[in-house]
N, C-alpha and C positions, 0 to 999 in steps of 0.2 A: 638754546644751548644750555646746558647744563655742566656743573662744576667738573665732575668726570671728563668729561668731554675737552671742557678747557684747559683741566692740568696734564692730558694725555696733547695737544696743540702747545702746551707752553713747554713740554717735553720734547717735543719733536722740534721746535725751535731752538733748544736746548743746542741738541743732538747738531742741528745743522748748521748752528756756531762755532762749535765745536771743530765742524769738518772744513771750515773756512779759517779757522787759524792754524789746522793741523794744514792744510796748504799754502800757508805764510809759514810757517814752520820751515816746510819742505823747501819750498819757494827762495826763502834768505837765509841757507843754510849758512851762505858766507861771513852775515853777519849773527854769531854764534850768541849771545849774548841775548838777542832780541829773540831767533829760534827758538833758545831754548825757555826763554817768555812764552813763545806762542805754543810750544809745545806743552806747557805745562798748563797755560790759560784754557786748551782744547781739553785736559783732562779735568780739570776743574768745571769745566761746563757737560762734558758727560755726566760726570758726579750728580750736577743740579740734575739732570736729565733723569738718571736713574731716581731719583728722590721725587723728583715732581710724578713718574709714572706708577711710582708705589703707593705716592697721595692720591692718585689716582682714583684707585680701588676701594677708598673708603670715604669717598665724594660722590659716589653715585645718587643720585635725585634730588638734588640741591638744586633750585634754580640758581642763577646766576642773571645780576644786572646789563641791560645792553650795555653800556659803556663802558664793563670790563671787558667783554669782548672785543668791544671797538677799538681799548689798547693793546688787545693781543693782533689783532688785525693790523695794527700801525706800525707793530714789531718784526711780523711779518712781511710787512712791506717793505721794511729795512732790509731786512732779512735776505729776501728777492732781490732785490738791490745789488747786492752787494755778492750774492750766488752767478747772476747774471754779470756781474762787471768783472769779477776774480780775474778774468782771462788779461785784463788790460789793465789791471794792476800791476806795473812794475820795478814801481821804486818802492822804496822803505818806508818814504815820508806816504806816499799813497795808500801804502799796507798800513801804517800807523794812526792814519786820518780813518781809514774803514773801522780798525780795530776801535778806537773813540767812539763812531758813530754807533756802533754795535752794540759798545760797554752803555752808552746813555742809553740807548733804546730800550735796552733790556733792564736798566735800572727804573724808565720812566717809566716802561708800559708791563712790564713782567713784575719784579723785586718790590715793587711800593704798590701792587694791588694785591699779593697773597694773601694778605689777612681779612680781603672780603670773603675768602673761597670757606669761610666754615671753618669748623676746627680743624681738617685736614692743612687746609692753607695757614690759620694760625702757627700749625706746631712748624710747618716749613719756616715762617717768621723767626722761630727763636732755634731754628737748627745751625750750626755753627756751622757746616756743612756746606748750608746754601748762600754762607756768604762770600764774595770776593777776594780772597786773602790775597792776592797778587794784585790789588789796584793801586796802592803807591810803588809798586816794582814796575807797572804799566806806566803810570804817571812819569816817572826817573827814567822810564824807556822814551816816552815822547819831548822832553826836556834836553835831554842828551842828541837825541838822532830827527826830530820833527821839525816842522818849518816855525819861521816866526809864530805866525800864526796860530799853530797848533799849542804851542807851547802857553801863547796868551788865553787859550780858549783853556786849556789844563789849569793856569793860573785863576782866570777866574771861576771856573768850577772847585777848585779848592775855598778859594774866597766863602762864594754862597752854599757850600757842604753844611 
């Protein structure tokens, strides 16, 4: 596999996060506040999306390391995961526990390898574009409405940030 290849896969991962929060969006429409979280977090991951398919086109024949592949392979296992279970997702704290496992995935196995991918993945590193801006609005979303639990897992990820 090669870099083009990868950021056209870590695009399409993008894209299909994006289409899992816009049906949490739709999903807890009642609870407006967090909708409108979800609605904004799927636009902000089109954004990556569109960015990662235009670094794309200027990564062509770069090899790439098996093991960056293998964190996009483990993103997309989330990924699937979580495509595959959306139907039986129906509480808030449920929506809010995927939304979590989604944001780490994509920070562990996506967000902290860009800067192997060459200078295309460099300039995504220092695009202000491709960062988060809605992850302490997420965080103050799981605090407020999430379970014990969640809320403790939020706290210590803040902790080791």
């Amino acid at each position: 596999m090669n870099a083009q290849e990868l950021l056209e896969d870590m695009a399409d991962l993008e894209s299909r996060i994006a289409v899992i929060y816009e049906r949490f969006a739709s999903e807890f429409r009642a609870a407006s506040d967090v909708s409108d979280l979800w609605a904004s977090m799927s636009r902000e991951e089109l954004q990556h999306a569109d960015l990662l398919s235009r670094a794309s086109a200027g990564a062509h024949g770069l090899a790439v390391n098996e093991s960056l592949a293998e964190h996009v392979s483990r993103l997309q296992a989330v990924v699937v995961r979580y495509e595959g279970e959306q139907a039986n997702i129906v509480t808030l704290q449920d929506a809010l526990q995927a939304t979590a496992d989604l944001e780490e995935a994509e920070a562990e196995h996506l967000h902290a390898h860009l800067e192997r991918l060459g200078d295309a993945g460099r300039a995504l590193v220092d695009n202000p574009a491709m960062r988060h801006r809605l992850r302490n609005v997420l965080d103050h979303a799981m605090e407020l409405f999430g379970t014990p639990a969640l809320r403790e897992r939020v706290a210590w990820r803040r902790f080791h940030d």
